[in-house]
mmCIF file of the protein (N, C-alpha, C, O) and its ligand, coordinates in Angstrom:
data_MODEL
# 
_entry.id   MODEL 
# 
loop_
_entity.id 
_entity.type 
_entity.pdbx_number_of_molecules 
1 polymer     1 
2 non-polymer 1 
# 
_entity_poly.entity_id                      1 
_entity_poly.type                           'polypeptide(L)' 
_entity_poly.nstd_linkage                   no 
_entity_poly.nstd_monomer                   no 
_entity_poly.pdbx_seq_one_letter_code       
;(UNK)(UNK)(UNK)(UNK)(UNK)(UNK)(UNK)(UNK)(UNK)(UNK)(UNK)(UNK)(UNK)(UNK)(UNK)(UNK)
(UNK)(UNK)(UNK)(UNK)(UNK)(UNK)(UNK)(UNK)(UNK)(UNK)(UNK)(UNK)(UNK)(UNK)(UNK)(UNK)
(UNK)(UNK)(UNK)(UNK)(UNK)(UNK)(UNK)(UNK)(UNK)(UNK)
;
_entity_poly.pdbx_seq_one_letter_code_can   XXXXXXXXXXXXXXXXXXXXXXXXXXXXXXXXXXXXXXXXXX 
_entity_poly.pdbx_strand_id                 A 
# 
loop_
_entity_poly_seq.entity_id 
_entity_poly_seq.num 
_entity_poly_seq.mon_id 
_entity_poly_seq.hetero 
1 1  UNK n 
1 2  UNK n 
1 3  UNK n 
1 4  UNK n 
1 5  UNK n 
1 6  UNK n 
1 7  UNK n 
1 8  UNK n 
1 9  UNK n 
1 10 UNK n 
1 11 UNK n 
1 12 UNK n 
1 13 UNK n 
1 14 UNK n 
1 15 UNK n 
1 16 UNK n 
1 17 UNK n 
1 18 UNK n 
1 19 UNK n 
1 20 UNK n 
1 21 UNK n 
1 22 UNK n 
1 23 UNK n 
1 24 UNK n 
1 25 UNK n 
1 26 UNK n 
1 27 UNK n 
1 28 UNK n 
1 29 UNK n 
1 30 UNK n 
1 31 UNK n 
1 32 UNK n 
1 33 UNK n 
1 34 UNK n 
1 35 UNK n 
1 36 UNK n 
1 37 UNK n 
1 38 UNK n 
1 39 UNK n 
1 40 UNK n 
1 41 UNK n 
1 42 UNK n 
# 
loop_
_struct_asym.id 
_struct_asym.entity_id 
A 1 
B 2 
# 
loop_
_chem_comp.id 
_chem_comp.type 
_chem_comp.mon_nstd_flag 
UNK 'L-peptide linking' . 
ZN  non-polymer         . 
# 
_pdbx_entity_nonpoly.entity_id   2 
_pdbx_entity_nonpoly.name        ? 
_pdbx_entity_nonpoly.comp_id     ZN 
# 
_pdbx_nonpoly_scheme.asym_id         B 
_pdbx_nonpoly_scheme.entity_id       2 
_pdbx_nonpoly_scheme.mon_id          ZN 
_pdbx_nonpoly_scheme.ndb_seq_num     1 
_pdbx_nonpoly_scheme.pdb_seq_num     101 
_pdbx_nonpoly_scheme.auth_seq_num    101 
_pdbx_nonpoly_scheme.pdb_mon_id      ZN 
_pdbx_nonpoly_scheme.auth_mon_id     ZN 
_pdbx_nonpoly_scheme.pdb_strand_id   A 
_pdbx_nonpoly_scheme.pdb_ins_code    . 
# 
loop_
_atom_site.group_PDB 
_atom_site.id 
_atom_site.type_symbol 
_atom_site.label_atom_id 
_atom_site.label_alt_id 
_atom_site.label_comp_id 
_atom_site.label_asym_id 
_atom_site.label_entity_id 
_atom_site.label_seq_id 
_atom_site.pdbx_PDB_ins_code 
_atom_site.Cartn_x 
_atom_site.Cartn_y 
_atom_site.Cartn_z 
_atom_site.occupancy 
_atom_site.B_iso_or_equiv 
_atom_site.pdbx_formal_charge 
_atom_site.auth_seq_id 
_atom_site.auth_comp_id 
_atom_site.auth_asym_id 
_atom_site.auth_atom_id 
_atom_site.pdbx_PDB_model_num 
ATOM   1   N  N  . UNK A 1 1  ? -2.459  -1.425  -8.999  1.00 0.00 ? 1   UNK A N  1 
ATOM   2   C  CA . UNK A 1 1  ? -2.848  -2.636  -9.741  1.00 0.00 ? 1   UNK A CA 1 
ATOM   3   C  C  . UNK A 1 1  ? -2.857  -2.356  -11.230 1.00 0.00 ? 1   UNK A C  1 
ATOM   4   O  O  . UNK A 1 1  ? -3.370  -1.317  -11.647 1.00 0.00 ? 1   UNK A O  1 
ATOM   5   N  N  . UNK A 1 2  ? -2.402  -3.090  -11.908 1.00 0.00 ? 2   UNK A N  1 
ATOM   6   C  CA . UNK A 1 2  ? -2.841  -3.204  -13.319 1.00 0.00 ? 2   UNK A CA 1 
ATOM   7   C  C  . UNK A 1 2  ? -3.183  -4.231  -13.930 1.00 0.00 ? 2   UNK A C  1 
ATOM   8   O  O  . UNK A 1 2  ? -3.267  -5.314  -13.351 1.00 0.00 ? 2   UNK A O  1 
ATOM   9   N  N  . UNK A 1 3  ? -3.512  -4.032  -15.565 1.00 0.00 ? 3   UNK A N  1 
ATOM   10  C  CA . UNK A 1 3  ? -4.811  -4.257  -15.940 1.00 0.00 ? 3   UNK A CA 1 
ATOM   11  C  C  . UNK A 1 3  ? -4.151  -6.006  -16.424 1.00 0.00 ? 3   UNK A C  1 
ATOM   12  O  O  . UNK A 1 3  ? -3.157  -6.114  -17.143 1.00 0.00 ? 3   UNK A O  1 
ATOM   13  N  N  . UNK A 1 4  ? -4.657  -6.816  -16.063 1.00 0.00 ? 4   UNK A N  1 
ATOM   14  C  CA . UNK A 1 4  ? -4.075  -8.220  -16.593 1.00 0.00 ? 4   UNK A CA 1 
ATOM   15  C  C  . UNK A 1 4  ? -4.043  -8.270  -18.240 1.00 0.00 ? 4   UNK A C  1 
ATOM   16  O  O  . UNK A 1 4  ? -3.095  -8.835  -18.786 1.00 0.00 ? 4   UNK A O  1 
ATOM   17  N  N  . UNK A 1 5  ? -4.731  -7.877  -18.753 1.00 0.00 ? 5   UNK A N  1 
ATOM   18  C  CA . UNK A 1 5  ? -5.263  -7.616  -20.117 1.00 0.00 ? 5   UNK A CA 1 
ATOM   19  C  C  . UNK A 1 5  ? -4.408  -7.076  -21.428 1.00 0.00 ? 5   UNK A C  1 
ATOM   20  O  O  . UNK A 1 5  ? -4.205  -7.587  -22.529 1.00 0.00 ? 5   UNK A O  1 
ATOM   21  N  N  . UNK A 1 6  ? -3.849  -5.384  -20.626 1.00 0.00 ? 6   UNK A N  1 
ATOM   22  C  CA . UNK A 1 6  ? -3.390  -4.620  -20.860 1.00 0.00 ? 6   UNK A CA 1 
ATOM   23  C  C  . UNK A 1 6  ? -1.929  -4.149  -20.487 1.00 0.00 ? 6   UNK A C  1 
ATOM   24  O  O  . UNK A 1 6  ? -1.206  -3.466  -21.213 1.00 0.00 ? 6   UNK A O  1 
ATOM   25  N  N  . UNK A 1 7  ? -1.665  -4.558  -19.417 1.00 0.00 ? 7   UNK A N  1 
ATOM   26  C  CA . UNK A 1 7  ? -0.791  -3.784  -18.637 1.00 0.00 ? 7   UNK A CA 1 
ATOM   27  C  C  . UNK A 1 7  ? -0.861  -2.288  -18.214 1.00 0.00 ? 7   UNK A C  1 
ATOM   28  O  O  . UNK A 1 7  ? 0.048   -1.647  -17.687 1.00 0.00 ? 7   UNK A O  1 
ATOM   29  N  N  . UNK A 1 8  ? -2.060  -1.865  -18.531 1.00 0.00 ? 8   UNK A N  1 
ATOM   30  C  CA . UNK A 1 8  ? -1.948  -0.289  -18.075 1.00 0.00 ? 8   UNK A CA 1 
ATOM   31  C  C  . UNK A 1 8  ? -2.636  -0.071  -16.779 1.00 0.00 ? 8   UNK A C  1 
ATOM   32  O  O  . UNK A 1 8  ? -3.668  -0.653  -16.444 1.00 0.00 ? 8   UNK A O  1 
ATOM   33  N  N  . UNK A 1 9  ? -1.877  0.969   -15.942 1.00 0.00 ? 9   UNK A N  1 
ATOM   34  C  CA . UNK A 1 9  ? -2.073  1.241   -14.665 1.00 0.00 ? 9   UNK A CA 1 
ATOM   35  C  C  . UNK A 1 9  ? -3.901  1.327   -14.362 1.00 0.00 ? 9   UNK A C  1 
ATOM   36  O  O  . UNK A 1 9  ? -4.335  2.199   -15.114 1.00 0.00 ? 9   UNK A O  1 
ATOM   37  N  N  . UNK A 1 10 ? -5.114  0.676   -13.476 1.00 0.00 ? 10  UNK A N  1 
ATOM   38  C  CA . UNK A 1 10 ? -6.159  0.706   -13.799 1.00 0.00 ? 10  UNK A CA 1 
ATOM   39  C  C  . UNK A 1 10 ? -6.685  1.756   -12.663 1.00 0.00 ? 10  UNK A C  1 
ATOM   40  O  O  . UNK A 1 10 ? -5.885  1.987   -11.756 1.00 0.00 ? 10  UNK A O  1 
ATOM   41  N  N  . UNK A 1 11 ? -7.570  2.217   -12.635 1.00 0.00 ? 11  UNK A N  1 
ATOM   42  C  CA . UNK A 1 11 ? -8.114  3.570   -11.716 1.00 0.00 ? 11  UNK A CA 1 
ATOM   43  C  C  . UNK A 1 11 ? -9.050  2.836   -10.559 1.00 0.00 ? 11  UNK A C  1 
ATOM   44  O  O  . UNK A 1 11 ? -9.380  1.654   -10.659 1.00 0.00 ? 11  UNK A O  1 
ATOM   45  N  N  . UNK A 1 12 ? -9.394  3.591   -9.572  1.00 0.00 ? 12  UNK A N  1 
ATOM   46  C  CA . UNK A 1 12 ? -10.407 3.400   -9.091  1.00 0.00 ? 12  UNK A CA 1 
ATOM   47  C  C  . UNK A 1 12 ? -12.314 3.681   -9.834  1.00 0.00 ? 12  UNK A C  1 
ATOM   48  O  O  . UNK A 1 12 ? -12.785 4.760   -10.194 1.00 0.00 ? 12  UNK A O  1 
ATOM   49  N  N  . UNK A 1 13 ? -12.891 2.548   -9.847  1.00 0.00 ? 13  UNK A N  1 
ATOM   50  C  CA . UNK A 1 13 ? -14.312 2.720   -10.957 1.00 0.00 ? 13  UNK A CA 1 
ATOM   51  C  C  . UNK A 1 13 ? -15.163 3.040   -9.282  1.00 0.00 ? 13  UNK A C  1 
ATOM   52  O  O  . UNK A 1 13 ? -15.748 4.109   -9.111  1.00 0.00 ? 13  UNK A O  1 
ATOM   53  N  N  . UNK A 1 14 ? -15.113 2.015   -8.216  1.00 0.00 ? 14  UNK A N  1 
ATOM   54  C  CA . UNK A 1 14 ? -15.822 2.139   -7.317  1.00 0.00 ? 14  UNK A CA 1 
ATOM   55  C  C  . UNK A 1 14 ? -15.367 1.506   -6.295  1.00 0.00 ? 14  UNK A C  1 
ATOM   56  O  O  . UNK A 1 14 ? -14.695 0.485   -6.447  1.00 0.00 ? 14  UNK A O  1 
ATOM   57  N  N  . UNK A 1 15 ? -15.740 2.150   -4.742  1.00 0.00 ? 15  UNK A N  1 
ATOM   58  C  CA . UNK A 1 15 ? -15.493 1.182   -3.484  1.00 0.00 ? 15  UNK A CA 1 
ATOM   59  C  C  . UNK A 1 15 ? -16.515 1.087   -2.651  1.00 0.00 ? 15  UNK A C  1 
ATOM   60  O  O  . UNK A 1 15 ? -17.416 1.918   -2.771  1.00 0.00 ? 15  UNK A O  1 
ATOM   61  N  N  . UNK A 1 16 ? -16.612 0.043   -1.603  1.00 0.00 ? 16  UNK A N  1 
ATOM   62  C  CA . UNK A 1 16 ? -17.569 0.028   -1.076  1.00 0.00 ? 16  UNK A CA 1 
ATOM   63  C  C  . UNK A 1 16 ? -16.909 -0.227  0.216   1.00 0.00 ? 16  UNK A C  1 
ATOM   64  O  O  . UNK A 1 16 ? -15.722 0.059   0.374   1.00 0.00 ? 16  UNK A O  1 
ATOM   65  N  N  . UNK A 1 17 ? -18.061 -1.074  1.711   1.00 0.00 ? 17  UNK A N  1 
ATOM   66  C  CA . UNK A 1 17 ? -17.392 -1.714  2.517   1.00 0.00 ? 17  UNK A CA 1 
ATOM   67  C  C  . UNK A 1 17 ? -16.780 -2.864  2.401   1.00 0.00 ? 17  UNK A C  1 
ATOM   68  O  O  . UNK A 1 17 ? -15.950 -3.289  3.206   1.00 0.00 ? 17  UNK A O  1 
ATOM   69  N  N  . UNK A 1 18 ? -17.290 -3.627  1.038   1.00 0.00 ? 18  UNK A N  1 
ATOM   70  C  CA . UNK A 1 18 ? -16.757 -4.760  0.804   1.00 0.00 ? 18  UNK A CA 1 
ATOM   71  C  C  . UNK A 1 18 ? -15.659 -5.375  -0.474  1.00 0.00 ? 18  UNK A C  1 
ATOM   72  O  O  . UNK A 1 18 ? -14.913 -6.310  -0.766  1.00 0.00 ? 18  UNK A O  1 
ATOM   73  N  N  . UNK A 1 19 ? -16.168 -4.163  -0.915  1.00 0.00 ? 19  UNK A N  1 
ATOM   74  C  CA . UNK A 1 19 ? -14.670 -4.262  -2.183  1.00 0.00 ? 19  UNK A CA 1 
ATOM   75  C  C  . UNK A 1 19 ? -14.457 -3.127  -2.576  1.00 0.00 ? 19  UNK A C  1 
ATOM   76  O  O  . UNK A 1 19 ? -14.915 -2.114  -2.048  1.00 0.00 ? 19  UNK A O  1 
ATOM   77  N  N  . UNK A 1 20 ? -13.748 -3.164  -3.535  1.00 0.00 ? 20  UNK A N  1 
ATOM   78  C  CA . UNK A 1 20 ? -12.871 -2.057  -4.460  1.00 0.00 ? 20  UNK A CA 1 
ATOM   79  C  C  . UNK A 1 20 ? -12.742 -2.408  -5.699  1.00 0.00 ? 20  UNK A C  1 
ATOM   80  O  O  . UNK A 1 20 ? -11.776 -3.100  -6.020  1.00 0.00 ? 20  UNK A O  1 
ATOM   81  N  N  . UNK A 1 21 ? -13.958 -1.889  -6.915  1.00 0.00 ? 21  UNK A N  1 
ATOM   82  C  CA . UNK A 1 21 ? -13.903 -2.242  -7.935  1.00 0.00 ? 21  UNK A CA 1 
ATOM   83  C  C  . UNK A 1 21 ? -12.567 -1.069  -8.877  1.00 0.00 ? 21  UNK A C  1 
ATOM   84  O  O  . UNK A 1 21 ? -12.381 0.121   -8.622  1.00 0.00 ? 21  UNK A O  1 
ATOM   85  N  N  . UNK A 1 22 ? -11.977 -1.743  -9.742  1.00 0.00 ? 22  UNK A N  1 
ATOM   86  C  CA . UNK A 1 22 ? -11.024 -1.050  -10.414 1.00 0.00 ? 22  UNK A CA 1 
ATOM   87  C  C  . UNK A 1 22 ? -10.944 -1.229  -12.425 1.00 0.00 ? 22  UNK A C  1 
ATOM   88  O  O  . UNK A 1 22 ? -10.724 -2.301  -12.989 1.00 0.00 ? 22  UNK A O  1 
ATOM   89  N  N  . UNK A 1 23 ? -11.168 0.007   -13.089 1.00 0.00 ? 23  UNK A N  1 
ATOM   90  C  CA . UNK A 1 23 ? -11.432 -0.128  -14.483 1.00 0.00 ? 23  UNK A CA 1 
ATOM   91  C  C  . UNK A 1 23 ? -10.222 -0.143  -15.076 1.00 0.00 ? 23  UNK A C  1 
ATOM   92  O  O  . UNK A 1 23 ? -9.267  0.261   -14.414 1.00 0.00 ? 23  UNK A O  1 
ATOM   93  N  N  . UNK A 1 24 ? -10.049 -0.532  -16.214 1.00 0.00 ? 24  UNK A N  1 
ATOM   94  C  CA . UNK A 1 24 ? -8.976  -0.195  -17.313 1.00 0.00 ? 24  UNK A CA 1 
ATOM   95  C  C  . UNK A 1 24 ? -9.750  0.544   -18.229 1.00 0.00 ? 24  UNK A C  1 
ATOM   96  O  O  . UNK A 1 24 ? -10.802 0.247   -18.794 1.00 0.00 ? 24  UNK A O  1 
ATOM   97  N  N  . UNK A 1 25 ? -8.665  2.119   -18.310 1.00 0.00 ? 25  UNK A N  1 
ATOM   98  C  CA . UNK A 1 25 ? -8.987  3.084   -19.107 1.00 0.00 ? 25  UNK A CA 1 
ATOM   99  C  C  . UNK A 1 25 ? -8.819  2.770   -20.385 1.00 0.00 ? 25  UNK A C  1 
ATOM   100 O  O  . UNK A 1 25 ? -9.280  3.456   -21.297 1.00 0.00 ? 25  UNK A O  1 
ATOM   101 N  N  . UNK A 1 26 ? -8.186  1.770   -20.544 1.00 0.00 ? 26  UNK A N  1 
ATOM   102 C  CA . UNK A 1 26 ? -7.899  1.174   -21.969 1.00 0.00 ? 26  UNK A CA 1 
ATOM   103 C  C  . UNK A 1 26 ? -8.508  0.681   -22.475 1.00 0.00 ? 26  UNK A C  1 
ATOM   104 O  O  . UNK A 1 26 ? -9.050  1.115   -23.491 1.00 0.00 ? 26  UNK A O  1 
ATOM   105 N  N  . UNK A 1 27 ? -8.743  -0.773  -21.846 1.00 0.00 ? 27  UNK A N  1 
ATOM   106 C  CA . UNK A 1 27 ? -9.714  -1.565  -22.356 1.00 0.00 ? 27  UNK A CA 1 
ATOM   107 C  C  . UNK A 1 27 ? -11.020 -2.316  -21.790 1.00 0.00 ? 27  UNK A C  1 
ATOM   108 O  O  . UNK A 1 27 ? -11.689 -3.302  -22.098 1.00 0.00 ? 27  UNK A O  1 
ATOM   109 N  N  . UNK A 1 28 ? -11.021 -1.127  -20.605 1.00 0.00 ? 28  UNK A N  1 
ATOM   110 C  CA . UNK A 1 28 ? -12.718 -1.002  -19.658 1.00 0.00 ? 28  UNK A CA 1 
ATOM   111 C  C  . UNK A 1 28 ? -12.346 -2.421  -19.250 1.00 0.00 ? 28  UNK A C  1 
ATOM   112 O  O  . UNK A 1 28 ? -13.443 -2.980  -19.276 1.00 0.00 ? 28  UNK A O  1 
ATOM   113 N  N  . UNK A 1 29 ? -11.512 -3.268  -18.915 1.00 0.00 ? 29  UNK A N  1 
ATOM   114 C  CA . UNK A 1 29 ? -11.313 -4.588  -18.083 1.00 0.00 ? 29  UNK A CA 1 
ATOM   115 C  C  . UNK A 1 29 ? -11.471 -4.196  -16.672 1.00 0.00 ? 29  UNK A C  1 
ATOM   116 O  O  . UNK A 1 29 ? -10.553 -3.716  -16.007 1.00 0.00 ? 29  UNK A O  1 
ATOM   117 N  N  . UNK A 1 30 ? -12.787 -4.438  -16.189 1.00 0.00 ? 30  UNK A N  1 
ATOM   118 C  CA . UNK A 1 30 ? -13.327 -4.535  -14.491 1.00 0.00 ? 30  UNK A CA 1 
ATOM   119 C  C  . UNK A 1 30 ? -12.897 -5.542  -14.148 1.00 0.00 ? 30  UNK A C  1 
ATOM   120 O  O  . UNK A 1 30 ? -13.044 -6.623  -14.718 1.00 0.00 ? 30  UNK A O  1 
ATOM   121 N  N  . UNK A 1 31 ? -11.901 -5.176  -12.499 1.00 0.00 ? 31  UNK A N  1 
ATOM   122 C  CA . UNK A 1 31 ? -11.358 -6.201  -11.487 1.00 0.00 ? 31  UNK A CA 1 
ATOM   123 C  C  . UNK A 1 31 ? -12.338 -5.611  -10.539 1.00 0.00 ? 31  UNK A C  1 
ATOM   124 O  O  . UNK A 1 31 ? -12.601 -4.441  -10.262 1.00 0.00 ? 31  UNK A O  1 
ATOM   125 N  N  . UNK A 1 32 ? -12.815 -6.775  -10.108 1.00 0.00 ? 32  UNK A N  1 
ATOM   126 C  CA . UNK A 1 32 ? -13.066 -6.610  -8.604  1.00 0.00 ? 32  UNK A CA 1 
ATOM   127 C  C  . UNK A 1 32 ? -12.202 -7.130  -7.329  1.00 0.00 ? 32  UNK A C  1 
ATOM   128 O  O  . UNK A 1 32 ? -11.965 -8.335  -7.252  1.00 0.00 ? 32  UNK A O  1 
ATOM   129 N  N  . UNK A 1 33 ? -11.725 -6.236  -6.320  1.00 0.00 ? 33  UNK A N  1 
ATOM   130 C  CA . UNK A 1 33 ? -11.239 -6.965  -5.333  1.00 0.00 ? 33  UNK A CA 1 
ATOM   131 C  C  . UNK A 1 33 ? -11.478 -6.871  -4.013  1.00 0.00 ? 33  UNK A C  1 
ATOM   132 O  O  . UNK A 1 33 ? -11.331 -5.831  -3.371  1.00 0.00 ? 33  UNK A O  1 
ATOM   133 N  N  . UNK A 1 34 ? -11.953 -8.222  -3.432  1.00 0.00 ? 34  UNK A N  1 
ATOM   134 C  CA . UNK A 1 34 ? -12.997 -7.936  -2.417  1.00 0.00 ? 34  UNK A CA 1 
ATOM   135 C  C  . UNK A 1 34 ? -11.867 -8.091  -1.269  1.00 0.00 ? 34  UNK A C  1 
ATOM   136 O  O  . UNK A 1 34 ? -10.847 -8.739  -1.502  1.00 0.00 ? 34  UNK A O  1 
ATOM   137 N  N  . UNK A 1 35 ? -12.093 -7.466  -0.018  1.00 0.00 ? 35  UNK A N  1 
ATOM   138 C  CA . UNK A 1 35 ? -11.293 -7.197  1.117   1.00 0.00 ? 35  UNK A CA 1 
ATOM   139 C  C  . UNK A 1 35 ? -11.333 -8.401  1.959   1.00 0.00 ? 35  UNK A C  1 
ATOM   140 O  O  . UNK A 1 35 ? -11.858 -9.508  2.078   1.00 0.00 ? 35  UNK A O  1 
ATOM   141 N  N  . UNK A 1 36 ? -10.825 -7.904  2.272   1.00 0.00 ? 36  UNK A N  1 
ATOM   142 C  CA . UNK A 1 36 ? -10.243 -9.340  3.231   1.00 0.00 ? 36  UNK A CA 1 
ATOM   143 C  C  . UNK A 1 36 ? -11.145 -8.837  4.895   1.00 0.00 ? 36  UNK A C  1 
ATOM   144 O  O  . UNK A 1 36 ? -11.215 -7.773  5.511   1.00 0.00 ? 36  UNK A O  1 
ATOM   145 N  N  . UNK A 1 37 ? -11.737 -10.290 5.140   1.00 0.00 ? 37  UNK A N  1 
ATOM   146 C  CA . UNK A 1 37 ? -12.539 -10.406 6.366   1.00 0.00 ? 37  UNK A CA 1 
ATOM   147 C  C  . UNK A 1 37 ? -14.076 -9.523  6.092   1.00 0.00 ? 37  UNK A C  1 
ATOM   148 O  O  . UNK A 1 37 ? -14.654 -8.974  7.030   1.00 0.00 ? 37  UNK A O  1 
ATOM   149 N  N  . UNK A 1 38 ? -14.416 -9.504  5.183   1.00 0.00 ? 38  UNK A N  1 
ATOM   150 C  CA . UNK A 1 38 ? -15.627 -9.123  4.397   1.00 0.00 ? 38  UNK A CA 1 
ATOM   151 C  C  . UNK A 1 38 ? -16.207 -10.081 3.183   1.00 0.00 ? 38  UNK A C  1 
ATOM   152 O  O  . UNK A 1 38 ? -17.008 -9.814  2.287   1.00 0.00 ? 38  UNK A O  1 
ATOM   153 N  N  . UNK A 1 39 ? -15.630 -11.069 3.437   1.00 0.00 ? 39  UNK A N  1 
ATOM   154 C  CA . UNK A 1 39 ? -16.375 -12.113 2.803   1.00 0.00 ? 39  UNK A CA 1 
ATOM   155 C  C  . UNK A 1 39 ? -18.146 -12.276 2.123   1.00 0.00 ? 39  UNK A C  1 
ATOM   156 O  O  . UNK A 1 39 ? -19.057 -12.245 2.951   1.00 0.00 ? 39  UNK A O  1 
ATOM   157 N  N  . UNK A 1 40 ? -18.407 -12.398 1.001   1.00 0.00 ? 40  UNK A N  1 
ATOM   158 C  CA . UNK A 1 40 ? -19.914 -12.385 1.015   1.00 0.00 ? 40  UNK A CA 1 
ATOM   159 C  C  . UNK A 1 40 ? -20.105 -13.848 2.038   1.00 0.00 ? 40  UNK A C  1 
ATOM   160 O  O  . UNK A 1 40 ? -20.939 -13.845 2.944   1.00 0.00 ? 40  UNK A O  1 
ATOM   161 N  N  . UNK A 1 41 ? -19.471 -14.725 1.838   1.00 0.00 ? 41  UNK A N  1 
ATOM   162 C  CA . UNK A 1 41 ? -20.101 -16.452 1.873   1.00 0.00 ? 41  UNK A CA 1 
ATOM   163 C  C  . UNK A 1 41 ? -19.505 -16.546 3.559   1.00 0.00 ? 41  UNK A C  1 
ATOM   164 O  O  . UNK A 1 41 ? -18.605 -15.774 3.892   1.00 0.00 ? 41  UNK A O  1 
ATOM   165 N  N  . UNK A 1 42 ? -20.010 -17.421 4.443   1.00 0.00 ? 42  UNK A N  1 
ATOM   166 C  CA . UNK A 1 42 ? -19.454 -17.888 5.616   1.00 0.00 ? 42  UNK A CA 1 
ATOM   167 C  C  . UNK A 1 42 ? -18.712 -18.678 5.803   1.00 0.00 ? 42  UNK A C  1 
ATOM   168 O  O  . UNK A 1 42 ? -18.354 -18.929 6.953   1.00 0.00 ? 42  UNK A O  1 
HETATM 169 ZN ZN . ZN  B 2 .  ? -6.677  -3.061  -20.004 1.00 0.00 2 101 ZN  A ZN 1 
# 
């Protein structure tokens, strides 16, 4: 994934069971992307 912002390739910041947060080393732009069939909402 990269950074919408930036275009630079973004790292893993954190994962969980329900997402996969991802930083830009560039310009610290946090994506979160939450998984599929782990929904917070019903
Ligand atoms: Zn960036």
């Amino acid at each position: 994934m990269n950074c919408p912002a930036c275009g630079v390739r973004m790292s893993y910041n954190d994962e969980t069971t329900k997402l996969t947060e991802f930083v830009c080393p560039r310009c610290h732009e946090t994506i979160i992307e939450y998984k599929s069939r782990a929904r917070m909402a019903p």
